[in-house]
VEXMI-780824 format. One record per residue (C-alpha): residue number from 1; residue in three letters; chain; x, y, z. Coordinates in Angstrom, 3 decimals, decimal comma. Layout:
% residues N
(NUM; ALA; A; (X; Y; Z)),
...
***
This chain:
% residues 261
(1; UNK; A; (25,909; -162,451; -17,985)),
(2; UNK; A; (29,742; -161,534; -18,388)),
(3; UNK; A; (28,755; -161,576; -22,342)),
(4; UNK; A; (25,699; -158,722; -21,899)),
(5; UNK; A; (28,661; -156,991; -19,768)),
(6; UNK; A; (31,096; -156,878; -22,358)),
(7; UNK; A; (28,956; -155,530; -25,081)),
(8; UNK; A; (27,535; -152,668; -22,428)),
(9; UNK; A; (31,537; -151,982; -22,345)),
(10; UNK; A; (31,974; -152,067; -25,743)),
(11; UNK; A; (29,257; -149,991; -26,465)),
(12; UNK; A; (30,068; -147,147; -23,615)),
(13; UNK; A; (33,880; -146,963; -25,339)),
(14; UNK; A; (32,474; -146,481; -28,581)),
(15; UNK; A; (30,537; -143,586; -27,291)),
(16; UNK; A; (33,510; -142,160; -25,799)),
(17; UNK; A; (35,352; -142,412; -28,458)),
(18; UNK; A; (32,919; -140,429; -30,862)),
(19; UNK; A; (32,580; -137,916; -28,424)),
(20; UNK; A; (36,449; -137,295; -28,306)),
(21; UNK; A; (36,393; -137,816; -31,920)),
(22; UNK; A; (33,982; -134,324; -32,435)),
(23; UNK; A; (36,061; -132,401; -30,266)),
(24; UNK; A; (39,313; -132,930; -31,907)),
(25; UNK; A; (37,463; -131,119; -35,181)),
(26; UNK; A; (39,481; -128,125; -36,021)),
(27; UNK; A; (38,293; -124,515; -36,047)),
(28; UNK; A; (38,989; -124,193; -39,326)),
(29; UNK; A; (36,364; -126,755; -39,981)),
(30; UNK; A; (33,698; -125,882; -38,063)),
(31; UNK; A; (34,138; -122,156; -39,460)),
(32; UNK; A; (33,725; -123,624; -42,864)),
(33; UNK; A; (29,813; -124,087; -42,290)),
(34; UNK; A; (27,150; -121,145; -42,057)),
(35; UNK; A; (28,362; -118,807; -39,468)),
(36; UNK; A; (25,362; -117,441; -37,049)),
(37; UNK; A; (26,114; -114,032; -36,466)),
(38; UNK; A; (27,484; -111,159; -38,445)),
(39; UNK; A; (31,851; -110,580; -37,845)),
(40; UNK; A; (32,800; -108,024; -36,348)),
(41; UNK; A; (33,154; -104,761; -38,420)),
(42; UNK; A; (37,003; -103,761; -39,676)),
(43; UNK; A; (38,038; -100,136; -38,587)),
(44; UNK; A; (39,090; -98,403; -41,654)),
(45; UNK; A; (42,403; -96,928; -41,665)),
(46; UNK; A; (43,152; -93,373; -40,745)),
(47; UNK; A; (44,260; -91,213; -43,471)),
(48; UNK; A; (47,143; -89,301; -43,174)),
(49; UNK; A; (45,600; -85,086; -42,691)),
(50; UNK; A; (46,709; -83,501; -45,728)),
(51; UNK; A; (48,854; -80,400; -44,838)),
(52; UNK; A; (47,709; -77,009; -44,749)),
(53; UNK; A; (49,043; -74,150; -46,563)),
(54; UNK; A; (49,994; -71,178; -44,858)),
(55; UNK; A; (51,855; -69,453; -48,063)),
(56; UNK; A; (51,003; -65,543; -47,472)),
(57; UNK; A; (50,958; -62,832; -50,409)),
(58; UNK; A; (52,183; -59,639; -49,445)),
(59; UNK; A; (50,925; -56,879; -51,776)),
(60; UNK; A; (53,058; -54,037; -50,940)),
(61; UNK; A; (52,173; -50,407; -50,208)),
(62; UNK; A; (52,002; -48,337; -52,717)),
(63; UNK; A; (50,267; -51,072; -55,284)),
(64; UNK; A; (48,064; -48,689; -57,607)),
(65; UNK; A; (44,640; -50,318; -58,616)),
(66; UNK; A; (41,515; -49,160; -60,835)),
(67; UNK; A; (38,490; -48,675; -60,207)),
(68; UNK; A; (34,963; -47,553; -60,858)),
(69; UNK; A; (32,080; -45,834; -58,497)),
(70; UNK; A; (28,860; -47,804; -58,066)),
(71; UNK; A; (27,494; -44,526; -56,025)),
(72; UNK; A; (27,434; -40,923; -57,055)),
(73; UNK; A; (29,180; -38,680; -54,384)),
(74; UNK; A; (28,365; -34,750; -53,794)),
(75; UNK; A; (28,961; -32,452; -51,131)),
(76; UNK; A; (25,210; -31,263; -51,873)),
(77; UNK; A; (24,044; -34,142; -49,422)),
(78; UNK; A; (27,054; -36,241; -48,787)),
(79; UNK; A; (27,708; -36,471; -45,242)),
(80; UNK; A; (30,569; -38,136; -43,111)),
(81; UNK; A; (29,831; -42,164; -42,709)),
(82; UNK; A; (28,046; -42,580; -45,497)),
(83; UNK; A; (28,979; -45,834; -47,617)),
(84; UNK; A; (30,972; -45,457; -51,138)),
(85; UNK; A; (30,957; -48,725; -53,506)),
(86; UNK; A; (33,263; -49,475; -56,110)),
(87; UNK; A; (34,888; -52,171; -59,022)),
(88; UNK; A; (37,728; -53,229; -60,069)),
(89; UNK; A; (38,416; -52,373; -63,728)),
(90; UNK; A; (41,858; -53,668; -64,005)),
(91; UNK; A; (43,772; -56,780; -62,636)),
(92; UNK; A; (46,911; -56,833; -59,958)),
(93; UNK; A; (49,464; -59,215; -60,925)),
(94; UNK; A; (52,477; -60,948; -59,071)),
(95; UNK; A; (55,107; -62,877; -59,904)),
(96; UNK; A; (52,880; -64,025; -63,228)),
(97; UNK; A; (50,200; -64,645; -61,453)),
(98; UNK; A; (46,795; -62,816; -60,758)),
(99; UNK; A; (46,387; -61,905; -57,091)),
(100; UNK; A; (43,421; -59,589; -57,488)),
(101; UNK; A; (40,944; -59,815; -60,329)),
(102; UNK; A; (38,911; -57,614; -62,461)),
(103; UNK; A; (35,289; -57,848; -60,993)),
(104; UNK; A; (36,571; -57,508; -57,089)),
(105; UNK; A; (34,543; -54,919; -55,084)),
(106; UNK; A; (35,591; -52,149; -52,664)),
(107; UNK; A; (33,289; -50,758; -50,351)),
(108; UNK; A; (34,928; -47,426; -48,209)),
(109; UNK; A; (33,231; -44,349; -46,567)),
(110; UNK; A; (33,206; -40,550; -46,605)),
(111; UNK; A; (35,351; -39,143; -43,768)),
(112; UNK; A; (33,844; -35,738; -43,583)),
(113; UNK; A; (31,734; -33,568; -46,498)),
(114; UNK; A; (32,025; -29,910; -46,581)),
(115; UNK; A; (29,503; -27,867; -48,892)),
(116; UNK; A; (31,418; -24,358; -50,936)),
(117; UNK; A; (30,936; -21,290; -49,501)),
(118; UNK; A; (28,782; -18,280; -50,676)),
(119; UNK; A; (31,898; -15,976; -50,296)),
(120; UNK; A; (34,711; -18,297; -50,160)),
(121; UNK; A; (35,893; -21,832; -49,834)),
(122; UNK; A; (35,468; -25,086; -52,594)),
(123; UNK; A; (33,302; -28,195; -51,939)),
(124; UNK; A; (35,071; -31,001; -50,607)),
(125; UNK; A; (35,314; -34,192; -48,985)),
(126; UNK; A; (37,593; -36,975; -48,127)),
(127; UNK; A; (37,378; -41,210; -48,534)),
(128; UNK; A; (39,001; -44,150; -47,662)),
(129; UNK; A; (38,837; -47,568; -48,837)),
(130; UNK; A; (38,771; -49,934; -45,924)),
(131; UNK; A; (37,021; -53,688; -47,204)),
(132; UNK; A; (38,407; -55,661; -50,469)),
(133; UNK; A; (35,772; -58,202; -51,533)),
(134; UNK; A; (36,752; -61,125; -54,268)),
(135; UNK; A; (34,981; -62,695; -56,775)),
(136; UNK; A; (34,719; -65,799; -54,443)),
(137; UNK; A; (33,573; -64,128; -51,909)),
(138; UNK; A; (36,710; -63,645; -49,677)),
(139; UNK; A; (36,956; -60,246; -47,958)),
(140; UNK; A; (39,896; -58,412; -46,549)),
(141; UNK; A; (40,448; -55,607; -44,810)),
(142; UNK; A; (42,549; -52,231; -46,377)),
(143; UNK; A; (43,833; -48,867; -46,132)),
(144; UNK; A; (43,780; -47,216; -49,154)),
(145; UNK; A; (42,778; -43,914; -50,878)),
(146; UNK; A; (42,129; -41,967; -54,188)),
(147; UNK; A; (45,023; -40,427; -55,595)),
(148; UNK; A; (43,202; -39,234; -58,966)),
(149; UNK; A; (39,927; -39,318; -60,396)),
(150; UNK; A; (38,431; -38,795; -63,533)),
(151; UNK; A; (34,940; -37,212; -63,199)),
(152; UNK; A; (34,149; -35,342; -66,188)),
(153; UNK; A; (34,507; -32,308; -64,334)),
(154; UNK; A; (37,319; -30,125; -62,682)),
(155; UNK; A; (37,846; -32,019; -59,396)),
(156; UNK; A; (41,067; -32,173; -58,267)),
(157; UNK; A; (42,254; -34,848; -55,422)),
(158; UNK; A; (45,858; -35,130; -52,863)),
(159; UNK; A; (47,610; -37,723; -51,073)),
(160; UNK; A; (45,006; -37,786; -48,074)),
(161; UNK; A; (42,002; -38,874; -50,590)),
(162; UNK; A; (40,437; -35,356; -50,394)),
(163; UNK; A; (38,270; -34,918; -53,469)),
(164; UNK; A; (37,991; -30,936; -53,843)),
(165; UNK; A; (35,850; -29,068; -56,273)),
(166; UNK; A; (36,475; -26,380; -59,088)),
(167; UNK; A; (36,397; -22,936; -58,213)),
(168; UNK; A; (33,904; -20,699; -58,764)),
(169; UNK; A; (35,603; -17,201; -59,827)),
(170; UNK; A; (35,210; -17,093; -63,479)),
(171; UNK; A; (31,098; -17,898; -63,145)),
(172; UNK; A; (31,409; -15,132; -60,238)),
(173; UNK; A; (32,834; -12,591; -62,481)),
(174; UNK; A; (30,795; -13,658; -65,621)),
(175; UNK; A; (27,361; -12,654; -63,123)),
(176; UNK; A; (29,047; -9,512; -62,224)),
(177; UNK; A; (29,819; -8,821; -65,749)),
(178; UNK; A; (26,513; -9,570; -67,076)),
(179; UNK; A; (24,431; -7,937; -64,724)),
(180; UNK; A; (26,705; -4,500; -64,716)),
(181; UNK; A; (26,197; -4,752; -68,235)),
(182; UNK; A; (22,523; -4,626; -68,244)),
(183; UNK; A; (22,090; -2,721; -66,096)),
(184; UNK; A; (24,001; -0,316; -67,742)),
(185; UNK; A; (21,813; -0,643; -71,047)),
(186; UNK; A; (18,389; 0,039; -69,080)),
(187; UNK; A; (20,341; 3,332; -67,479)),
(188; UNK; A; (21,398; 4,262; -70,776)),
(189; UNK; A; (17,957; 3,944; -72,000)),
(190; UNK; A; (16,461; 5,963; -68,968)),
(191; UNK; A; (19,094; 8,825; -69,148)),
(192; UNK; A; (22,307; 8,437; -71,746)),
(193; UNK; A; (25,456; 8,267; -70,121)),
(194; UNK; A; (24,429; 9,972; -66,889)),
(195; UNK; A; (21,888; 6,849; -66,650)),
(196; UNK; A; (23,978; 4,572; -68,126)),
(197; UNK; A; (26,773; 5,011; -65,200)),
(198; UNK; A; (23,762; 5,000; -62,471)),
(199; UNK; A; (22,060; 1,539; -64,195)),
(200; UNK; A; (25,921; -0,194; -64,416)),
(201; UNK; A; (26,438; 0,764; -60,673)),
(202; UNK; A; (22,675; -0,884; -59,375)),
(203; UNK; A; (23,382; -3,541; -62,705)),
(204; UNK; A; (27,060; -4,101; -60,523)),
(205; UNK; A; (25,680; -4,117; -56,889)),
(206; UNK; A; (22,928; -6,707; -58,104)),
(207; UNK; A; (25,428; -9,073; -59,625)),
(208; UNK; A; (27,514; -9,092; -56,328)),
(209; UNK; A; (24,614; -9,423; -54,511)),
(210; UNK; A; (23,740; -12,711; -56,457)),
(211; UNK; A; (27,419; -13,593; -55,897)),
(212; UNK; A; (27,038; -13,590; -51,925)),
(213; UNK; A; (24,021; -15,337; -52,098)),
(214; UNK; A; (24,935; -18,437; -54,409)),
(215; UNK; A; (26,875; -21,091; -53,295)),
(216; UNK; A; (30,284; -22,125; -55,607)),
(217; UNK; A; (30,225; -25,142; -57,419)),
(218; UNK; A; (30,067; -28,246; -55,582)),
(219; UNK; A; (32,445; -31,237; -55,357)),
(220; UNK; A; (31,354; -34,208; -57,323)),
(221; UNK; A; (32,118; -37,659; -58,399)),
(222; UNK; A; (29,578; -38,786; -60,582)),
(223; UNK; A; (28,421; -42,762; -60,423)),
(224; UNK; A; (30,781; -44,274; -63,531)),
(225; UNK; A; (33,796; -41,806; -62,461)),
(226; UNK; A; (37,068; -43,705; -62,521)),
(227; UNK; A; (39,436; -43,428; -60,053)),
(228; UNK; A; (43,277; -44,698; -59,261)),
(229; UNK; A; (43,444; -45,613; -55,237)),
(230; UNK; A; (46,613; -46,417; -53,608)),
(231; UNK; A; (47,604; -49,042; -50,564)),
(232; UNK; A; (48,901; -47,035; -47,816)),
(233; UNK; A; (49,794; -50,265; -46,055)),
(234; UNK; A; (50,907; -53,373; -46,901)),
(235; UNK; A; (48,277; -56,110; -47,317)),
(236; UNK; A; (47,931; -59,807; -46,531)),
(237; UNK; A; (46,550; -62,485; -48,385)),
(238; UNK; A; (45,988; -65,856; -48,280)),
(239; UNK; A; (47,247; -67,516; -50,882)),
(240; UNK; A; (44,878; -70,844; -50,902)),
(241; UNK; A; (42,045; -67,984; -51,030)),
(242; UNK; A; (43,038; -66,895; -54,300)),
(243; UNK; A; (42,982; -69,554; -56,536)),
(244; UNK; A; (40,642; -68,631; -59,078)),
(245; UNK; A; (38,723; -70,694; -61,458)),
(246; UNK; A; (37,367; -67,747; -62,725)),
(247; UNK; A; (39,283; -64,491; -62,780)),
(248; UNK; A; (36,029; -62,296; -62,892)),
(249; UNK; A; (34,693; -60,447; -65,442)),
(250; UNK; A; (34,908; -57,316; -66,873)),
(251; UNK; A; (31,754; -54,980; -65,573)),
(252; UNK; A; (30,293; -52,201; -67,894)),
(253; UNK; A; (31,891; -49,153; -67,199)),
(254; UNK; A; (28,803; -46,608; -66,868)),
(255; UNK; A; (30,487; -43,061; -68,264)),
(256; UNK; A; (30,345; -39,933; -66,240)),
(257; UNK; A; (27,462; -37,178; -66,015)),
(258; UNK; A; (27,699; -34,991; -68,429)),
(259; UNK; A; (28,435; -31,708; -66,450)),
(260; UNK; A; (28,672; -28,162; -67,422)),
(261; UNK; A; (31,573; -26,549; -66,829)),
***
């Protein structure tokens, strides 16, 4: 009986033993086998922000740039309002670099539109430039205004971008002329030089009438004119808006009208 005992013992502290035995196994041993679940997922690390730039270009007042009309403008139905479109022809530089490209576009409007008179007075009406568009599609706003134009034709323009048109004296004078003169011819052929006074008198009256009743020439800028607008303020830019992979291209100037003088 003790002997059955003894082995029960012996058999209960061998199972004790093996038990304490398993938990003594390290972690680093039991991780070794097939894990059961997925670990838990690594945050990646922040990257520093990169920093912004806030360099500003200042293109100063008085900066002259080129440009050509998209639109035709006359005082025969221009109004105040309407829209006025242009290009750049010719590139703005600073400090060696190019700070507006050929290929920007300028959009302005007409501040008022006045028709000649029939007696007196010139066509005439005044711009401004007020929106600078670039290649890449970044758009400013500006002050600026025509300071000379080339339109094929005898416009003159001053410091307030008024655009004003020939005058209309010599064609006035050249009616007169010609109708005095024919008139005299038909009264010479109705009654010599009696007649001929009567006919340049009516020939005269009818060329002044035709005078009063015709408008002088209007003011024009044909689509294709070039112009030379000025900044009247300074302006802005941001430089990290300007850094062109392509520095536009060169648009096909379309020439003037041909007018008649």
């Amino acid at each position: 009986m003790r002997d059955v005992f003894l082995r029960g013992l012996a058999q209960f502290l061998a199972l004790v033993a093996g038990s304490l035995l398993l938990n003594c196994v390290s972690p680093a041993q039991q991780d070794a086998g097939p894990q059961a679940a997925a670990p838990p997922p690594v945050s990646p690390k922040e990257q520093p922000a990169k920093p912004v730039s806030h360099e500003k270009i200042i293109v100063p007042a008085g900066t002259r740039l080129a440009v050509v009309l998209e639109n035709g403008i006359s005082t025969r139905g221009a109004k105040a309002g309407d829209s006025v479109y242009f290009h750049t022809s010719f590139p703005v530089t600073q400090n060696n670099r190019v700070i507006i490209p050929i290929g920007s576009y300028l959009r302005g409007e007409l501040i008022e539109s006045k028709r000649p008179g029939k007696v007196k007075g010139r066509g005439e009406f005044r711009l401004r430039l007020d929106t600078l568009i670039f290649p890449t599609g970044y758009t400013v706003n500006l002050n600026a205004a025509p300071r000379s134009a080339d339109s094929g034709g005898a416009e003159t323009t001053d410091e307030e971008g008024k655009v004003t048109g020939g005058g209309g004296k010599g064609k006035d004078v050249e009616t007169v002329a010609q109708t005095t003169a024919a008139g005299a011819g038909i009264g010479a052929i109705a009654g010599r030089a009696k007649g001929a006074g009567i006919g340049a008198g009516i020939g005269a009256a009818a060329g002044l009438a035709a005078v009063l009743l015709t408008r002088g020439p209007e003011a024009e800028l044909p689509r294709g004119s070039t112009l030379d607008v000025v900044f009247e303020h300074d302006l802005t830019l941001d430089a990290s808006q300007i850094q062109f992979t392509n520095l536009g291209q060169i648009q096909p100037i379309t020439p003037p009208t041909v007018r008649q003088q």
